[in-house]
C-alpha positions in Angstrom: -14.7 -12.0 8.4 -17.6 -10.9 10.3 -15.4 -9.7 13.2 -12.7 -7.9 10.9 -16.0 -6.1 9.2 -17.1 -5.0 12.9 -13.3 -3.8 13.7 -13.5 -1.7 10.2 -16.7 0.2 10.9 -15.8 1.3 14.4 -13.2 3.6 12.3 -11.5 4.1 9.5 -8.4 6.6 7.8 -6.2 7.1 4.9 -2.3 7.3 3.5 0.9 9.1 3.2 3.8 9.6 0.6 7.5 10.0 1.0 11.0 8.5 0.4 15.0 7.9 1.4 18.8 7.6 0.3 23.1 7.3 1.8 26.6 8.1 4.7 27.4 9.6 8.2 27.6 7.7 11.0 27.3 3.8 10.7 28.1 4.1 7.2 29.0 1.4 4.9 32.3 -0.1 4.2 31.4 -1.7 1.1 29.0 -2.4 -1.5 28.2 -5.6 -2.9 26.4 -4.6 -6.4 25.2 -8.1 -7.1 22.6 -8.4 -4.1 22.5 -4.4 -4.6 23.4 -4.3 -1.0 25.6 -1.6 1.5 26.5 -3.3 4.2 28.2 -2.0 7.3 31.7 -3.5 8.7 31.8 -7.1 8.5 32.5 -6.8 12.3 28.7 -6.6 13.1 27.4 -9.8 13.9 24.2 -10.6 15.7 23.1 -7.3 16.8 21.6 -8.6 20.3 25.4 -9.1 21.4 26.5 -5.8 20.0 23.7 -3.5 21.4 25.3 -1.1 23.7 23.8 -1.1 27.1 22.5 1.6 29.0 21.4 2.4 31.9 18.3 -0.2 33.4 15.8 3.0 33.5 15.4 6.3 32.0 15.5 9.6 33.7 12.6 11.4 34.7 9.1 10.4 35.1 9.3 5.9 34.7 5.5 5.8 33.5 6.2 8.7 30.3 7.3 7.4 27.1 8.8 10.8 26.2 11.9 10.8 28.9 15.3 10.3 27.1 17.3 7.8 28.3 20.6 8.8 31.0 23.1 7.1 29.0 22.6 6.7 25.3 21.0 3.3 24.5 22.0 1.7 21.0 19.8 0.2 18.6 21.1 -1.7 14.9 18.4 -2.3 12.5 18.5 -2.9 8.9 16.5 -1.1 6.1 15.5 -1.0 2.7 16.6 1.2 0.2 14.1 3.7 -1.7 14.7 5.7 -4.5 12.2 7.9 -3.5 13.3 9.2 -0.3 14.8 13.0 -0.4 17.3 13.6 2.0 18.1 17.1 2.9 22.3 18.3 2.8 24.6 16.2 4.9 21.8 13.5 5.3 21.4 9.8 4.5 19.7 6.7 5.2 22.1 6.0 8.6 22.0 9.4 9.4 18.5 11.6 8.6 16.0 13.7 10.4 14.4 11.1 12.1 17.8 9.2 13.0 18.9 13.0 14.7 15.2 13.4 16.8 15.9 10.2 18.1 19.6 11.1 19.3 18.5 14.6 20.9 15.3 13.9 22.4 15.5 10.2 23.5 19.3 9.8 23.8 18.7 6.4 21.7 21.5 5.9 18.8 20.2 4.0 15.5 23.1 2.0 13.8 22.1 1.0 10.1 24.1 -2.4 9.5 23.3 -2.8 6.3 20.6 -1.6 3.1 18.7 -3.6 0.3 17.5 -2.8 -2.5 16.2 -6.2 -2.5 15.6 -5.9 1.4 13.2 -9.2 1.5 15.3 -11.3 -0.3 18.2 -10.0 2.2 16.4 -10.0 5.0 16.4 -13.9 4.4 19.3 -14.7 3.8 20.0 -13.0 7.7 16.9 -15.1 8.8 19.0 -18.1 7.5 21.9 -17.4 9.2 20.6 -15.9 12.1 22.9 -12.8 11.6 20.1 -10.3 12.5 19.7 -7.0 14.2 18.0 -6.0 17.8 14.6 -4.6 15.7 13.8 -4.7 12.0 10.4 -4.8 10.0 9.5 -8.1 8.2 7.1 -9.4 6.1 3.9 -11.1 6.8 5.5 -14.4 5.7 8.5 -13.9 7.3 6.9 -12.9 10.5 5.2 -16.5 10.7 9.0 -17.8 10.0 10.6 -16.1 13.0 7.6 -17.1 15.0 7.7 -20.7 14.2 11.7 -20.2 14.6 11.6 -19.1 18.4 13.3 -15.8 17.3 11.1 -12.7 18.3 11.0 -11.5 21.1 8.0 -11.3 23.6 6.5 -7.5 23.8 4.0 -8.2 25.3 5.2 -6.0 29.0 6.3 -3.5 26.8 3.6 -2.9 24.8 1.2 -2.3 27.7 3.7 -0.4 29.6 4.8 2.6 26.7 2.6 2.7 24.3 1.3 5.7 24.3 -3.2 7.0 23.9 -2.5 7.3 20.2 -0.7 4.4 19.1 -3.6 2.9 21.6 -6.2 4.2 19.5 -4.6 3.5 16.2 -4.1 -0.3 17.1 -7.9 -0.2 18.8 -9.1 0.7 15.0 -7.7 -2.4 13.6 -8.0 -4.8 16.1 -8.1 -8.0 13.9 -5.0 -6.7 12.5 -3.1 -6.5 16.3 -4.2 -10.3 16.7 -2.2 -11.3 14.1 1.1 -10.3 15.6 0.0 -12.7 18.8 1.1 -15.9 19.4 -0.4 -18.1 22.3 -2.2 -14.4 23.7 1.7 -12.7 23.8 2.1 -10.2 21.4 5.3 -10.3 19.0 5.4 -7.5 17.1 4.2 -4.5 16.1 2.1 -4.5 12.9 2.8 -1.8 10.4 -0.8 -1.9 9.6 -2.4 -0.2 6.3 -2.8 3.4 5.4 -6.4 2.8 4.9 -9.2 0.1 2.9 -10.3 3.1 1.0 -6.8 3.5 -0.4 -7.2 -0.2 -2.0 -10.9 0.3 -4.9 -9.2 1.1 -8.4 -11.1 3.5 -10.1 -12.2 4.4 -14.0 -10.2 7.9 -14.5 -11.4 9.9 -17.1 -9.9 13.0 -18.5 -11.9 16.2 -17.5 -12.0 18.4 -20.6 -12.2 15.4 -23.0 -15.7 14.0 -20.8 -17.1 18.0 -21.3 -16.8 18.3 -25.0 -18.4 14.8 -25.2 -21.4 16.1 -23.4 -20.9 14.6 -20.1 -22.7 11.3 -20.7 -23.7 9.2 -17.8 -21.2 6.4 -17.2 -22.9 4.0 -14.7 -23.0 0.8 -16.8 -20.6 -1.3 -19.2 -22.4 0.0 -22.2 -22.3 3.5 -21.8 -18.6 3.4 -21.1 -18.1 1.6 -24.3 -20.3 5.2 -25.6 -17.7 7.0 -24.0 -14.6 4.7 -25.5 -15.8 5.1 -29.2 -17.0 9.0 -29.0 -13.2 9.7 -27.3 -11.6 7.4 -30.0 -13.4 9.0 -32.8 -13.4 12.9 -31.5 -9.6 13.3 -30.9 -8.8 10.9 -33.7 -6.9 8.5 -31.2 -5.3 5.2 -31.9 -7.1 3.2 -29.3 -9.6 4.7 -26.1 -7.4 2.5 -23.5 -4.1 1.4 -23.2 -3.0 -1.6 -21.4 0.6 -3.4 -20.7 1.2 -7.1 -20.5 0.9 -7.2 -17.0 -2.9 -6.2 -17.9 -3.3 -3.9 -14.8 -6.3 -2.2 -16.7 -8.2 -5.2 -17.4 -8.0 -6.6 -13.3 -8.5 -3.0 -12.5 -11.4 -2.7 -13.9 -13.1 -6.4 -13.8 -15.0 -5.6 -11.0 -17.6 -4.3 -12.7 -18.7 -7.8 -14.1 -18.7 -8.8 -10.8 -15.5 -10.6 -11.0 -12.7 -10.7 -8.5 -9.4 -12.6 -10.3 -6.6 -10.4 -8.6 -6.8 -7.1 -6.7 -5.1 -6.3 -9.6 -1.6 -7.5 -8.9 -2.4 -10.1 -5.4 -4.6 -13.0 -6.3 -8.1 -12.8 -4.6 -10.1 -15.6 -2.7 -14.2 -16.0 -2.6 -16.4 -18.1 -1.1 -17.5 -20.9 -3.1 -20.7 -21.1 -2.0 -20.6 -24.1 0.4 -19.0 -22.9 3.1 -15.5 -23.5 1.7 -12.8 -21.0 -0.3 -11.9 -20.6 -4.2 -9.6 -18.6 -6.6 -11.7 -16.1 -8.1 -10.1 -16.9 -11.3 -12.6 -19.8 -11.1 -15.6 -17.2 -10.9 -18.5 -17.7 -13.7 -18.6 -13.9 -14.0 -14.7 -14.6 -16.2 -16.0 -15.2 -19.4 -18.9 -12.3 -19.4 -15.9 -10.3 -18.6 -13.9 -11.9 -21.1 -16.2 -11.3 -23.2 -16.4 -7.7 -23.4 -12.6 -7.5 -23.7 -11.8 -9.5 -26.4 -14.9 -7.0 -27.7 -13.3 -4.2 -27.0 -9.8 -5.6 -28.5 -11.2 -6.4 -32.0 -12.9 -3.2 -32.5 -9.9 -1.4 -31.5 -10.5 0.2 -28.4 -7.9 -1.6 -26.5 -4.1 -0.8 -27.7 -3.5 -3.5 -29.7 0.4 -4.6 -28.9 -0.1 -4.6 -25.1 1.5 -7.8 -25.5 5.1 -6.1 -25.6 3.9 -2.7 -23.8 5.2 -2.1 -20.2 3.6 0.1 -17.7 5.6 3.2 -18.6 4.8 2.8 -21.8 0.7 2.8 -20.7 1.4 5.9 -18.7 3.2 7.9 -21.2 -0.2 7.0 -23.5 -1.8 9.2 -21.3 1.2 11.8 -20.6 0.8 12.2 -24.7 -2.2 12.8 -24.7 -3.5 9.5 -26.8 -5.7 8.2 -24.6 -8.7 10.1 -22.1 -9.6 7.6 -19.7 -7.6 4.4 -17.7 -8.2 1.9 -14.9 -6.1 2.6 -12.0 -5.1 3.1 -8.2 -5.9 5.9 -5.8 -3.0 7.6 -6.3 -2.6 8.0 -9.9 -3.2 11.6 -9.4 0.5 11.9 -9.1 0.6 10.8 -13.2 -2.0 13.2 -14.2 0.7 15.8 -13.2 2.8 15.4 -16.6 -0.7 15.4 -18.0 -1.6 19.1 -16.9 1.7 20.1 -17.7 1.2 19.3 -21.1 -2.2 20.2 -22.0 -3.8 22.6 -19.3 -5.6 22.1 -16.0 -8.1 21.2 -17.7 -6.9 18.2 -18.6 -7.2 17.2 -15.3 -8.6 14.2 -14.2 -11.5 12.7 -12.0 -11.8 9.1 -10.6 -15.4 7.6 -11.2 -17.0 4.6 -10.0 -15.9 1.4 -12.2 -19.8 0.9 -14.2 -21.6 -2.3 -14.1 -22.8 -4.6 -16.6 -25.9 -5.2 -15.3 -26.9 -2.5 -13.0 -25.9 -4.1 -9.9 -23.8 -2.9 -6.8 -20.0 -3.0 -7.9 -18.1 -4.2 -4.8 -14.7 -3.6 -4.6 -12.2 -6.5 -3.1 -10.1 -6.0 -0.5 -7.1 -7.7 0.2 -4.7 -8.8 4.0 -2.8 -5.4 3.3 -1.1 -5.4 6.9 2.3 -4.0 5.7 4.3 -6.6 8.2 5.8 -6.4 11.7 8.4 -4.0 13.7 9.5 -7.0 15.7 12.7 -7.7 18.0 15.4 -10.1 18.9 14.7 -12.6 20.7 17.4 -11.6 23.8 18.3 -8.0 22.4 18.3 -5.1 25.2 15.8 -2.6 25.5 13.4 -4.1 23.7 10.9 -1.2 24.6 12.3 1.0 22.4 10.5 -0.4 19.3 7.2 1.0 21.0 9.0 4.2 22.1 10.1 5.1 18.7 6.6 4.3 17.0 5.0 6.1 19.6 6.9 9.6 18.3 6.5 8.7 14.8 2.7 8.6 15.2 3.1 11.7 17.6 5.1 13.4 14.7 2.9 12.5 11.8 -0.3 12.8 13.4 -0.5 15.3 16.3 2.9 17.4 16.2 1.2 20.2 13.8 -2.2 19.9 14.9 -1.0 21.0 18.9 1.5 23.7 18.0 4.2 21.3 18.4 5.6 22.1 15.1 4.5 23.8 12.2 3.6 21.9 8.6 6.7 23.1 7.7 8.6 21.1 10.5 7.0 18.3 9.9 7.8 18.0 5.9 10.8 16.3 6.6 9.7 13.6 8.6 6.0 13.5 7.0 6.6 13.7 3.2 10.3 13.3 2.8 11.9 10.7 5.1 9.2 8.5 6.1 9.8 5.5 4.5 13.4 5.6 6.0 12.3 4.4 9.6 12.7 0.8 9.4 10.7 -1.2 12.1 10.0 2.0 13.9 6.6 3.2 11.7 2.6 2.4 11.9 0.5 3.1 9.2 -2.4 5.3 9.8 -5.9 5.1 8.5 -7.4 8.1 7.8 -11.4 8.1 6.5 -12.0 11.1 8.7 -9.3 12.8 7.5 -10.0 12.7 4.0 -13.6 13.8 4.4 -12.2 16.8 6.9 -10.2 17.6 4.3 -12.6 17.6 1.2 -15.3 19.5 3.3 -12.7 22.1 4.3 -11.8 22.9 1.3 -15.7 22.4 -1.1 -16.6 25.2 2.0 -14.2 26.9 2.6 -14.0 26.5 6.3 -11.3 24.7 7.8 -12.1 22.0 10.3 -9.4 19.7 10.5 -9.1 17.2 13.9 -5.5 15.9 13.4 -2.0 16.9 11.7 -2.3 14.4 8.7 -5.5 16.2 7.7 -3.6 19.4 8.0 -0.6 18.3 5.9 -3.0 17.1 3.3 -5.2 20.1 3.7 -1.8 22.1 2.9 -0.7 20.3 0.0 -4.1 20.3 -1.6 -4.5 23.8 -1.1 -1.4 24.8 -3.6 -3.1 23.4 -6.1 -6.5 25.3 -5.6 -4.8 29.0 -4.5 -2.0 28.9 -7.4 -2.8 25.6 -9.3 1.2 24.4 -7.8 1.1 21.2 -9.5 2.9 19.8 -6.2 -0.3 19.8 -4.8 -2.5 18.1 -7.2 -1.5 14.2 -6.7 -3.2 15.0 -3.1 -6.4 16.6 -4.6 -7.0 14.3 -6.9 -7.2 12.2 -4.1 -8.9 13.8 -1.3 -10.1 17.7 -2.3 -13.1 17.4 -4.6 -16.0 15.2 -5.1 -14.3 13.2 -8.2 -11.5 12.5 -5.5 -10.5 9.2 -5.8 -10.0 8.3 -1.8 -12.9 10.3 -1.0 -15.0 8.1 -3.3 -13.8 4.9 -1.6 -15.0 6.3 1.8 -18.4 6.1 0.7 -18.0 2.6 -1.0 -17.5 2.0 2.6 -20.5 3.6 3.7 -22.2 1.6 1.2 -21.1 -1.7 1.9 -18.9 -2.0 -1.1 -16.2 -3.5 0.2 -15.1 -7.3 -0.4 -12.9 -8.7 1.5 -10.6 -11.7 1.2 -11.6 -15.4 2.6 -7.7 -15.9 2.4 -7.4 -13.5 5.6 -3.5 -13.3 6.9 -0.2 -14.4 5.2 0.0 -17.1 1.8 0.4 -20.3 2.8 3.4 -21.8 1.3 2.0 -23.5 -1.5 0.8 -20.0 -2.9 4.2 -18.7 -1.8 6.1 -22.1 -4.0 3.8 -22.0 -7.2 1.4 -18.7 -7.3 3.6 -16.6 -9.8 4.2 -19.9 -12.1 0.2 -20.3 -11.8 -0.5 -16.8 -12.4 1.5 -17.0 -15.7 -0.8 -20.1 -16.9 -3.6 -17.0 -16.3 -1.9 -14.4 -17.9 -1.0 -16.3 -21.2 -4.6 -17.8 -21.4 -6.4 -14.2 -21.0 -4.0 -12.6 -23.5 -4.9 -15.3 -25.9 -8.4 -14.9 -25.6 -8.8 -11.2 -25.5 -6.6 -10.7 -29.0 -9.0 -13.3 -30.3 -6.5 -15.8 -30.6 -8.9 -18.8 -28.8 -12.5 -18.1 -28.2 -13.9 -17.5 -24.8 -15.5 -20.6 -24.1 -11.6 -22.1 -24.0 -10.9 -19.9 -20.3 -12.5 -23.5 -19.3 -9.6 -25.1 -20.6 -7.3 -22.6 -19.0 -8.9 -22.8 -15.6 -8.6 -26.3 -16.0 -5.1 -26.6 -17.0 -4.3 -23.7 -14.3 -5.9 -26.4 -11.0 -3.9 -29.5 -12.7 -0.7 -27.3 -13.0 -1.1 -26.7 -9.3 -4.0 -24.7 -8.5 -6.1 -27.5 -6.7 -3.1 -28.2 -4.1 -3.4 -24.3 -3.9 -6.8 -24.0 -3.2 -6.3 -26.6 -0.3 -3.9 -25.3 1.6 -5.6 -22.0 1.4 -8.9 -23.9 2.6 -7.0 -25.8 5.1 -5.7 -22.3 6.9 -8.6 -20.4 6.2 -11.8 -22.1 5.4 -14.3 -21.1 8.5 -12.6 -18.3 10.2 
């Protein structure tokens, strides 16, 4: 951990949000609703016989990433689907505006064979078969499967032959993360990486003109936010001061601030136990303090009391309505607080604060193996340079494109914001701590000093909100343009040492993989129990108990057996 701290503080940076969608060239012949799968004529088999060759070397200068190739080269990959993506007239998922950029400038053709919904689950089921294409992304897991499988191919000559100063300097800020797609000292893939550990803290939001007609309080410790709780409750005559679903998102949000680190809120969360060796934090002490408080909180009615039934649209529309002023949640929850200003005023907006602690102590926030799996390639499949080619210009496009003249913010919109998720293996994810203070400081001073072409798309975006108050740009200040900005917070948690990371540092080993969703409903069941009173605090023993007899010992050993002392 030592060494992935060091990697960290040489640099840090931030996130991105976009989307995708369907036909054109390459597309399907049929749909198979079941698996929620299009998938391209059955003729396709494994992609590293189909690829069409091209010719051994590409025109122009040998040693420049940025030549296009004589003769086009063709690449099949397979992709997820993603109702988020927008796709502009005439466009889909096999044929968008990254799909045409990589046609006219590099002469290389990307064939689609198929799109999941439930891409993982698909993306098995090829594994098992060995019906795959010449590059696709995988999971963490999965990565360690092919591996182990002698089915990637060896980048390794590639890699140090095209990849270009940038995607150099993006890998060089993570360089823990690039070990992990090594095997033997050859390198295997190409890790997606993270957009950033200050996009991971949760944070206490609190609505803005509700926190100034209750006098602003100070809100650094447990009790005052209980203050806070009970004066929003009673001033705007609301049911309950938080809501919460069964999933309990709030609650492992939030329990940080007792010093306890059960999930981070939805991936279970691994600690030292103290002699030298690896637990769940659901075995923490610091639980039933936290618990505590909770089932507090429940009986006096500041918790919505049927969370038990309530789903996580439901919790949102609590705040959309207007019943409820403050929440535990994620970065990018700005992008809910939208509806929220629509229906009651800008002023309704609101900020991210620290999450208070019970006892006046540092909070530290836990920090999770968020690489976002490999680009890898077929073991045998031609042109296997291309994978590093293609990330090369999507980095170039996201990240530099605007900032040299290349193209304008507008041009990049469609790549940046749009269609980015629609790239299959061929996409890094890039941190962006400098960015996000560039960005903040540009716009508290009104001086623009941005370095790079994500801080100038975000700079944009914020800035529609602060000139007209376009709600399309407040998701992004809320996160980056103002001191209450959630992201911008984190990069001071950073600063301050704030971060905890994860003794369970790479993939799950399989016995987390076989049992950890059965064993985190033994955890789910027993805190629900306790919270609405229905067993007493003192029985999370019990449940911990029953949780390491259910499965949660042979858990813990594996996770010690991988782990433990690195």
């Amino acid at each position: 951990m030592k060494r992935v701290l060091t990697a960290i503080l040489a640099a840090l940076m931030l996130l991105s949000a976009a989307a995708c969608g369907g036909g054109g060239a390459g597309a399907p012949a049929a749909t198979t609703t079941a698996a929620a799968t299009t998938a391209a004529p059955a003729t396709t088999t494994a992609a590293a016989e189909t690829t069409t060759a091209a010719a051994a070397e590409p025109a122009g200068d040998p040693n420049d990433w940025r030549t296009p190739y004589p003769e086009t080269v063709t690449i099949h990959i397979v992709n997820s689907e993603n109702a988020g993506v927008k796709f502009r007239e005439g466009e889909d998922i096999y044929n968008n505006a990254w799909t045409k950029r990589w046609k006219e400038k590099y002469n290389v053709e990307i064939i689609t064979d198929w799109i999941s919904s439930e891409f993982e689950t698909k993306l098995n089921v090829s594994i098992a078969s060995r019906q795959l294409p010449d590059m696709f992304w995988c999971n963490n897991v999965q990565f360690q499967q092919l591996l182990a499988a002698d089915m990637l191919q060896d980048i390794t000559a590639e890699y140090d032959k095209w990849a270009s100063p940038s995607l150099q300097k993006i890998i060089s800020r993570d360089a823990e993360m690039f070990e992990t797609a090594k095997k033997d000292g050859k390198l295997y893939g190409m890790p997606r990486l993270h957009y950033g550990y200050e996009c991971e803290p949760t944070h206490l939001w609190i609505r803005r003109d509700w926190y100034d007609e209750a006098g602003k309080p100070e809100i650094k410790t447990v009790d005052q936010w209980e203050d806070l709780m009970r004066k929003f409750k009673e001033q705007h005559d609301s049911p309950y001061a938080m809501s919460m679903d069964k999933d309990m998102y709030p609650f492992f949000a939030l329990a940080y601030g007792w010093h306890a680190y059960p999930r981070q809120p939805y991936t279970r969360f691994w600690v030292d136990d103290g002699s030298g060796g690896i637990k769940s934090g659901y075995t923490m002490p610091e639980m039933k303090p936290l618990l505590a408080s909770w089932a507090k909180w429940y009986k006096e009615g500041l918790i919505r009391q049927d969370f038990m039934t309530t789903d996580g649209d439901m919790m949102q529309q609590d705040f959309v309505n207007g019943n409820v002023g403050m929440c535990g949640g994620a970065n990018w929850y700005g992008w809910v607080w939208q509806d929220v200003c629509k229906n009651f005023g800008e002023e309704a907006f609101m900020d991210a604060y620290p999450i208070p602690s019970i006892d006046g102590k540092t909070v530290h926030y836990p920090i999770g193996f968020i690489n976002d799996g490999y680009g890898v390639v077929l073991k045998g499949a031609k042109h296997p340079e291309v994978i590093v080619k293609l990330i090369n210009d999507y980095a170039y496009v996201l990240n530099e494109a605007a900032l040299v003249g290349d193209m304008t913010p507008e041009e990049t919109v469609p790549y940046a914001v749009e269609q980015h998720h629609c790239t299959g293996p061929f996409k890094i994810l890039l941190r962006h701590y400098e960015d996000v203070r560039e960005v903040h400081d540009s716009i508290q001073s009104g001086v623009e000093k941005l370095s790079t072409g994500y801080a100038l798309n975000y700079y944009t975006e914020s800035m529609k909100w602060v000139r007209d108050k376009d709600i399309a740009g407040l998701g992004r200040y809320a996160q980056q343009g103002h001191d209450r900005a959630s992201i911008y917070q984190a990069t001071y948690y950073l600063d301050n040492g704030q971060y905890l990371f994860t003794k369970a540092w790479g993939p799950p080993p399989q016995a987390e993989l076989d049992n950890g969703k059965i064993l985190d409903d033994i955890i789910n069941e027993g805190l629900t129990r306790i919270i609405t009173g229905e067993q007493p605090v003192d029985n999370w023993d019990t449940i911990v108990a029953n949780w390491l007899s259910a499965g949660g010992e042979e858990m813990t050993a594996e996770v010690n057996k991988v782990y433990a002392g690195k």
